[in-house]
C-alpha positions as CSV (number, residue, x, y, z in Angstrom):
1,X,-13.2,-52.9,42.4
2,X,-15.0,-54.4,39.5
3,X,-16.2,-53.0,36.1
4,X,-19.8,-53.3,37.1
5,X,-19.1,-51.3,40.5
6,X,-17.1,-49.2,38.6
7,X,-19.8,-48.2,35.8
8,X,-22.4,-47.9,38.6
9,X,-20.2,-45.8,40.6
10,X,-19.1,-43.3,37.1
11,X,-23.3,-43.4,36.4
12,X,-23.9,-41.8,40.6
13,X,-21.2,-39.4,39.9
14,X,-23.0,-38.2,36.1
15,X,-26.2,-37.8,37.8
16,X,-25.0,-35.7,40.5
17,X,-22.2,-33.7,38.6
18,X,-24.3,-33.7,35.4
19,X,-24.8,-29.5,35.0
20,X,-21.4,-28.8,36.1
21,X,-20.3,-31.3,33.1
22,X,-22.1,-29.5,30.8
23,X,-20.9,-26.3,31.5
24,X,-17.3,-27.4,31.3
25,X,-17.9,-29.0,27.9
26,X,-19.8,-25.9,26.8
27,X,-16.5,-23.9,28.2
28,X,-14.7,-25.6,26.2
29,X,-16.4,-25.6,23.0
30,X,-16.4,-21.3,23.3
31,X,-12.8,-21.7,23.7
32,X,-12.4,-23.4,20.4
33,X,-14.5,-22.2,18.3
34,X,-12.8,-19.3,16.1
35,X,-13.4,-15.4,17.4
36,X,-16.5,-13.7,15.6
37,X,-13.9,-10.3,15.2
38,X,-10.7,-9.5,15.6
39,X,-9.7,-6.0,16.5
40,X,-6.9,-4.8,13.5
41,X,-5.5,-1.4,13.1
42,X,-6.8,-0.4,9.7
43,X,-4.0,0.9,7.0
44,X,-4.9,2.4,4.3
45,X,-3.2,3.3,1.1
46,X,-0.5,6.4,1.3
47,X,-1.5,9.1,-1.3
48,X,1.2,11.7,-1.8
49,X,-0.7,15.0,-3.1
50,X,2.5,16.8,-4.3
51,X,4.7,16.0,-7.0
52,X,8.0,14.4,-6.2
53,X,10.6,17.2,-6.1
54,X,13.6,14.5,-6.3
55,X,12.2,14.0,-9.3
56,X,12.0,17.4,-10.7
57,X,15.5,18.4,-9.8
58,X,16.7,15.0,-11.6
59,X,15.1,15.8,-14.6
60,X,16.8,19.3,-14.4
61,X,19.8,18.0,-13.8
62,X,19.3,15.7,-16.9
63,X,17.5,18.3,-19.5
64,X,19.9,20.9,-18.7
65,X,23.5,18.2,-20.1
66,X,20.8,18.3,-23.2
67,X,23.1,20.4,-26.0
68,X,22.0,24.1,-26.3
69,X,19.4,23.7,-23.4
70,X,21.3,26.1,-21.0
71,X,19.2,26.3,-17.3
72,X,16.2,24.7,-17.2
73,X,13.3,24.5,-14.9
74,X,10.7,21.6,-14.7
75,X,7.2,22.3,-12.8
76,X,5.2,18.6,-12.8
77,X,1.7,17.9,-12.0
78,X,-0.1,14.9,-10.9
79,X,-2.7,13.4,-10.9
80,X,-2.6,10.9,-8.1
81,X,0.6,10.2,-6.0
82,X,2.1,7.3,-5.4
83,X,0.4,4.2,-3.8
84,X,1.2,2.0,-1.8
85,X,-1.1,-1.5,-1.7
86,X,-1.3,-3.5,0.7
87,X,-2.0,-7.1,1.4
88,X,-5.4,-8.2,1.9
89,X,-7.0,-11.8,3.4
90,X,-10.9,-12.0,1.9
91,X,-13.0,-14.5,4.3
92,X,-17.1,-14.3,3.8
93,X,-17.3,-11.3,1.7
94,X,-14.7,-9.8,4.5
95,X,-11.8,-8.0,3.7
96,X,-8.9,-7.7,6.4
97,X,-5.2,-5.9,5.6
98,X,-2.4,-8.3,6.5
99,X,-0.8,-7.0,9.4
100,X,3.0,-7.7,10.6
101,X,3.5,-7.2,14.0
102,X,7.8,-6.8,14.8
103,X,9.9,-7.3,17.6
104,X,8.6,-4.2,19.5
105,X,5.2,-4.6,18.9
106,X,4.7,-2.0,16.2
107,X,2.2,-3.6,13.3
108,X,2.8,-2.0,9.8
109,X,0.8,-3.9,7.1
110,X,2.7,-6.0,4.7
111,X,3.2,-4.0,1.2
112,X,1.7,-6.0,-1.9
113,X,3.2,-3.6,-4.9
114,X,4.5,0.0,-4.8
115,X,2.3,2.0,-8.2
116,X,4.1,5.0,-9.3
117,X,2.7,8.5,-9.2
118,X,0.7,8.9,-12.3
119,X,1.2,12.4,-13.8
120,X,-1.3,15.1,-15.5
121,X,1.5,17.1,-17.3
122,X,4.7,18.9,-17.5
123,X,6.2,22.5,-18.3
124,X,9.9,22.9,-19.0
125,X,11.4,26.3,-19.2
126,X,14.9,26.4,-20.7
127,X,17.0,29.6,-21.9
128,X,17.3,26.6,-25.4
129,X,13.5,26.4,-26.4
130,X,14.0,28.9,-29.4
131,X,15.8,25.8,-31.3
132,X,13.0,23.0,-32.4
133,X,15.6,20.0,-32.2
134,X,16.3,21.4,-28.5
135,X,12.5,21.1,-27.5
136,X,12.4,17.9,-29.3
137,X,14.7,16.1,-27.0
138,X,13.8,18.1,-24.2
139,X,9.7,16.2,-24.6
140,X,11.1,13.2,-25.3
141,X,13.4,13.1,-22.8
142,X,10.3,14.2,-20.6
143,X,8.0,11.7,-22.3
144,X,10.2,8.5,-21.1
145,X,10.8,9.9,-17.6
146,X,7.5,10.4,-16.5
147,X,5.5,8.5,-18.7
148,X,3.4,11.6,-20.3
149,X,2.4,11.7,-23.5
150,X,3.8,14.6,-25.6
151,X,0.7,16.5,-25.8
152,X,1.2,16.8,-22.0
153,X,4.3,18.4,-22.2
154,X,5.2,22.1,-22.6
155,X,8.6,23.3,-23.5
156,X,8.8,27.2,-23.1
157,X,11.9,29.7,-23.7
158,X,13.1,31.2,-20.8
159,X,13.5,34.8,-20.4
C-alpha cells in the first residue's frame, strides 16, 4: 500500500466512524478535565466549654508550696477553650480543610496551630489570704499561669 491509498482509505474510514470519534474524544476530554466538587468530610474547630481541671489542680499544687499559703483551691473561668485550627486550601473564593487520609482510611484534618484557652478570670481561696505579701504572690503567680490580668484575679481567705 501506498500513501495516497492509505490517506484515501484513513478519509472512508473518518466519514463512516466520524460520530463515534467524536464521542470518544469528548469521553476523553470529561475524563481530564478537573471534578467540579469533591465530597470532603468537614472538620471544624474543637471548642472545649469547661476549664481545664489539669490545670487547676497544677496551679493548686503550685500556690499551695507558696510560704504561709496553707490549702488552697483555684475555680477558673473561661472564656473560650482551646482551639484547634486547621489547614485550609482557598481556590475561587472556596475554602476546603486539608484532609489526611492514614493507613486505615480514617481522614483527620491536618492541624495548622493549637491557640490556648483564653480565660475570663480566677478565684483562689487559701487558709493564707489574711497576709497581703501571701495574696501578692498568690495573683502573680496566677497572673503568669493563665495569662489574666490582676484585676481578674480574686484571692479570698478560706474559712
Amino acid at each position: 500500500m501506498d500513501w495516497v491509498e492509505l490517506k484515501s482509505r484513513a478519509g472512508e474510514l473518518f466519514k463512516k466512524y466520524r460520530y463515534v470519534l467524536l464521542v470518544l474524544l469528548a469521553g476523553l476530554l470529561l475524563m481530564l478535565l478537573p471534578g467540579g466538587s469533591k465530597k470532603q468530610t468537614s472538620v471544624e474547630p474543637t471548642v472545649q466549654t469547661e476549664p481545664q481541671a489539669e490545670l487547676q489542680e497544677s496551679l493548686e499544687d503550685i500556690l499551695s508550696q507558696i510560704q504561709g499559703a496553707g490549702r488552697v483551691k483555684v475555680l477558673l473561668t473561661q472564656r473560650e477553650g482551646e482551639r484547634t485550627v486547621y489547614q485550609t486550601d482557598t481556590d475561587d473564593n472556596r475554602r476546603d480543610t486539608v484532609i489526611l487520609t492514614d493507613e486505615n482510611r480514617a481522614q483527620t484534618g491536618l492541624v495548622q496551630q493549637i491557640n490556648p484557652p483564653a480565660y475570663q478570670g480566677a478565684v483562689v481561696v487559701c487558709q493564707g489570704a489574711g497576709s497581703a505579701s501571701v495574696r501578692l504572690a498568690i495573683v502573680d503567680a496566677v497572673a503568669s499561669a493563665t495569662g489574666l490580668s490582676t484585676d481578674k484575679i480574686t484571692v479570698l481567705k478560706m474559712k
